[in-house]
N, C-alpha and C positions, 0 to 999 in steps of 0.2 A: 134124305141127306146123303151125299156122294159118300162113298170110304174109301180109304187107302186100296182097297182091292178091288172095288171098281175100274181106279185109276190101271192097274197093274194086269187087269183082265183086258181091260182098251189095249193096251201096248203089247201083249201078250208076252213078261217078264212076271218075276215073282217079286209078290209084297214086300221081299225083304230088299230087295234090288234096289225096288222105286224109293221106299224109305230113305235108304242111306242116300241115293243121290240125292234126295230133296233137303237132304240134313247136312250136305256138302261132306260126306266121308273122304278127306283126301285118302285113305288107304283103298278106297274101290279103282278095281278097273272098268270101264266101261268104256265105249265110242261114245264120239260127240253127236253120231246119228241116235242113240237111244236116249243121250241125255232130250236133244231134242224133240224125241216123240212123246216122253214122258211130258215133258214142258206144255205141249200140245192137247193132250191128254188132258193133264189139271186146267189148261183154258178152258177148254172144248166143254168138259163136264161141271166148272163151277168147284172142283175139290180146292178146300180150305184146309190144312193141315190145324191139327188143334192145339193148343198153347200150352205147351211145359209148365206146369206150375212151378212156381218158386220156391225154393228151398230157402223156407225161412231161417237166417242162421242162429244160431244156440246163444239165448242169455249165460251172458258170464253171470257166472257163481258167485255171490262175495260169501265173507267171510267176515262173521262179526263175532268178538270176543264180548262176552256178556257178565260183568265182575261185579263180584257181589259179597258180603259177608259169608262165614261159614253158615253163621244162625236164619241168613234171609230166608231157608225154605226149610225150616226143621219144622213148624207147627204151622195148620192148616188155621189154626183158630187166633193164635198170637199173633203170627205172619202173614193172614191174607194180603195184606196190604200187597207186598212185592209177588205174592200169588196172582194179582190179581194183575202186575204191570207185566209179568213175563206171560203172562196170558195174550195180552197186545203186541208183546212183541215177538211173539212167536206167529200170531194173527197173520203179522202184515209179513213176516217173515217168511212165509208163505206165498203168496203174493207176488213178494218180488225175489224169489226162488235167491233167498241168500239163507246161510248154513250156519246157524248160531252157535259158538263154543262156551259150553257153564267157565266159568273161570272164577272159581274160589279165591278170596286173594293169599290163603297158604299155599296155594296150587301153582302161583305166580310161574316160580323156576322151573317146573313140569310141564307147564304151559307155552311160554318162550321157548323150550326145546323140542316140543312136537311137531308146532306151528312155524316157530319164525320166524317167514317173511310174507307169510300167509294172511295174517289175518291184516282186513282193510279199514276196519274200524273197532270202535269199542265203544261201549254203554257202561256206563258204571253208576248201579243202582244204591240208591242210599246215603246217605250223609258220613263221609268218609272223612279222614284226619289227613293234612299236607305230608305226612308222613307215609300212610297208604296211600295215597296220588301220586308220589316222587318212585316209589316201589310199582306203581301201573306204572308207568311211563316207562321205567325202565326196565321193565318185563316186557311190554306190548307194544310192538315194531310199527306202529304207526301215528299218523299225524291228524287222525280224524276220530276227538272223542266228542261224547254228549251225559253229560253228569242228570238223573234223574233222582230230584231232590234239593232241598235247599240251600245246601252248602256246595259252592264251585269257586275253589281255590282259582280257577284259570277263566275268569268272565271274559277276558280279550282272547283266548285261546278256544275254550270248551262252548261246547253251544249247550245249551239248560233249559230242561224240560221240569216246570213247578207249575204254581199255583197261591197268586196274592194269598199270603198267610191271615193279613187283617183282613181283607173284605173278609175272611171266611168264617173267621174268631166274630167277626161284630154283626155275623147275619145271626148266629148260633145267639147271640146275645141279644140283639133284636128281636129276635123269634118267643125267647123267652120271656121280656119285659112286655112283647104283643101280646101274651099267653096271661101277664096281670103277675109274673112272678118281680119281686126285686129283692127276696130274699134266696140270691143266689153262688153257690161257691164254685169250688174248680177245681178238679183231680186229676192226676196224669202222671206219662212215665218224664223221668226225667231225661230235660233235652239236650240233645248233643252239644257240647259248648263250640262249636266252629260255625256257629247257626248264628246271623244277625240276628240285634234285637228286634230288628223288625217282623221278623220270623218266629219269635218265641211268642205260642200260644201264654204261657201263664205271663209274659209281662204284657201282653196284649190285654189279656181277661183284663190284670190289675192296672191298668191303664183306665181302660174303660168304664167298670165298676169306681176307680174313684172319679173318674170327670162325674159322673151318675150321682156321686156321695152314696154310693151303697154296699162299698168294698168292705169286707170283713175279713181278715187276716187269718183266722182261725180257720176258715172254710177254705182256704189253699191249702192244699195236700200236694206233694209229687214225693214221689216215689222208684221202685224198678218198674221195669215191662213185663206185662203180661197180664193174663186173666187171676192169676195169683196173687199177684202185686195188686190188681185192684180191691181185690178181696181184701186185703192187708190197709187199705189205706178206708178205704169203707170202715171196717173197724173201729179205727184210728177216731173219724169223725163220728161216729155214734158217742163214744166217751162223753162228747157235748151234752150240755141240758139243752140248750137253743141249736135247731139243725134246720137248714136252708129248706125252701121248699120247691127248691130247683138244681142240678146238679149237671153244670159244663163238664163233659169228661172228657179229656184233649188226646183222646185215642177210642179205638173201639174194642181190642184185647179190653184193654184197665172197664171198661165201660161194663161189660161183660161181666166182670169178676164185680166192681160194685153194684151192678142187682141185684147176683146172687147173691153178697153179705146181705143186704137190704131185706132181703123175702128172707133167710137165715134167721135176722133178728126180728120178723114178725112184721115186718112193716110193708107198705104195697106200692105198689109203682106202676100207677101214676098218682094213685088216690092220695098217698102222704107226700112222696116228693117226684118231680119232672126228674126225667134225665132223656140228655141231649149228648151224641154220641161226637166223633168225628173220625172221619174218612169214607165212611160208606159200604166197609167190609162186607161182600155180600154173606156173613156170615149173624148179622143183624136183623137180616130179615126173620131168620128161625129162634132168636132168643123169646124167650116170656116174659115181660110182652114184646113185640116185637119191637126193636132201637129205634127213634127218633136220633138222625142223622144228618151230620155235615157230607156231602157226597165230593170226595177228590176223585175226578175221572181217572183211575190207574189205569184204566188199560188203553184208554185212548193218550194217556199219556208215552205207554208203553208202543203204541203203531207211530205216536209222532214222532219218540228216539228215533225209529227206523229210518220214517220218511228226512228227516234234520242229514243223519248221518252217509244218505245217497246221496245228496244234494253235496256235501265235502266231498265225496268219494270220486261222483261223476263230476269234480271241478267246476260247478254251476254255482256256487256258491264260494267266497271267501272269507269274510266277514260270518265271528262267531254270534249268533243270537239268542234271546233269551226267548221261549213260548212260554206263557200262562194259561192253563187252562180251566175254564172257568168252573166254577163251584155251583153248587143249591143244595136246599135243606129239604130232606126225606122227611117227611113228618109221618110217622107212625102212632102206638100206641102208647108209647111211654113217656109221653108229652102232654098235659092238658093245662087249660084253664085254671087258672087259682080261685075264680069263683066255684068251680067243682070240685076242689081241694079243701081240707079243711088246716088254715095256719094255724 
């Protein structure tokens, strides 16, 4: 293969000569007699100069405000849930080289004045009151949000990343009456009231269970959150002489806490009663026995806010939209048959 100094050794000038004149340096001096011997040279010998690579230019940065409760990341065991969607959106966050800022929403006025005019968009995790939406809005200087969860004050404004709350409740119910249970209740933390009814697990169960004729009133518990609170409400239903031999728990924290009362007061799980979890906390895998589960993909929830919110940013999109994404049931150990059960 010819090189630059072939060419330069032909004409007898130096490599750095022949360069510049081949790269058109207006600040050289040369005669038109060496330009032309040069010219002569590269025919003569077949030199090809070789191709500049491209200087790829630099992805812009964004900048996503990511708001959230004070409580969403205090416990790894109560809170996987939003553990598990900032796990995704940190994922793709990556990816697509944008700069995620926590934004507490007491943090609000701390956050407006650090930021700005900075941040491009924002995510706001959780089932929030119109009263916290109007306080993000006018804390967070932009026009591109995505609410992750089932309450979104602004459905013509906010684009909403959930998950059919009924198909999910009636697979969890399905799965059990497949299993030969219809002696079954339903415990959980108590829900957000900004939440359609279509969205509330306990009026879904008690939906269901009465189209069925097998609803019992006594076997509804809700209570607070957490793995304490489920312990509290587990209690609660032992009191009973007559106790389900199946047990819908509309969280996986609460779910958590009533096994342990369950094994506490001597009883076994799966052998006396099923229980059936919801959301999928990967924190269900390591309980005794391991949680039979409703699976909400959080963290792919958590990479779709992302991908929703470049789509407004980068103007490719106008129109706010809703994503679902879809559910299934983990079946584990703490789930069996009622023929292996004894009613």
């Amino acid at each position: 293969m010819v090189k630059l100094e072939d060419v330069a050794n032909k004409v007898g000038i130096s490599k750095t000569t022949v360069s510049r004149v081949l790269n058109n340096d207006q600040t050289l001096t040369v005669t038109d007699e060496t330009r032309e011997k040069i010219k002569a040279a590269v025919d003569e010998l077949g030199y090809k100069p070789l191709r500049k690579k491209k200087v790829k230019a630099k992805k812009k940065q964004y900048h996503i405000a990511m708001v959230h409760n004070d409580e969403a990341f205090r416990s790894t065991v109560d809170r996987a849930f939003y553990f598990s969607i900032r796990n995704g959106i940190e994922q793709m966050s990556l990816k697509k080289s944008i700069n995620i800022i926590s934004a507490p929403i007491d943090h609000l006025p701390t956050i407006k004045e650090e930021y700005a005019n900075v941040i491009d968009g924002a995510i706001i995790l959780g089932n929030l009151s119109r009263a916290q939406h109007e306080e993000i809005r006018k804390n967070i200087n932009t026009d591109h949000f995505v609410v992750i969860g089932l309450a979104n004050p602004y459905p013509d404004v906010y684009d909403q990343i959930s998950f059919n709350t009924r198909n999910a409740v009636y697979k969890v119910l399905d799965y059990l009456i497949s299993l030969g249970h219809e002696k079954i209740g339903c415990l959980g933390a108590q829900e957000f009231s900004g939440i359609l009814d279509t969205d509330s697990r306990k009026l879904l169960f008690t939906k269901y269970m009465k189209e069925k004729q097998l609803y019992r009133d006594e076997w509804v518990i809700f209570g607070d959150k957490g793995t304490e609170a489920g312990q509290d409400m587990a209690k609660q239903l032992l009191e009973l002489e007559d106790l389900p031999t199946a047990l819908f728990i509309a969280n996986d924290p609460t779910a958590i806490g009533v096994v342990q009362a369950l094994q506490d007061h001597g009883l076994k799980v799966p052998e006396d009663i099923s229980i059936v979890g919801f959301n999928g906390d990967y924190t269900t895998e390591y309980t005794y026995p391991p949680l039979s589960t409703l699976k909400v993909n959080t963290r792919e929830m958590g990479m779709e806010a992302i991908l929703c919110l470049l789509e407004r940013v980068n103007d490719e999109r106008k129109l706010a939209k809703k994503v679902e994404m879809a559910t299934h049931i983990i079946e584990r150990k703490s789930s069996r048959l009622i023929s292996m059960v004894e009613s």
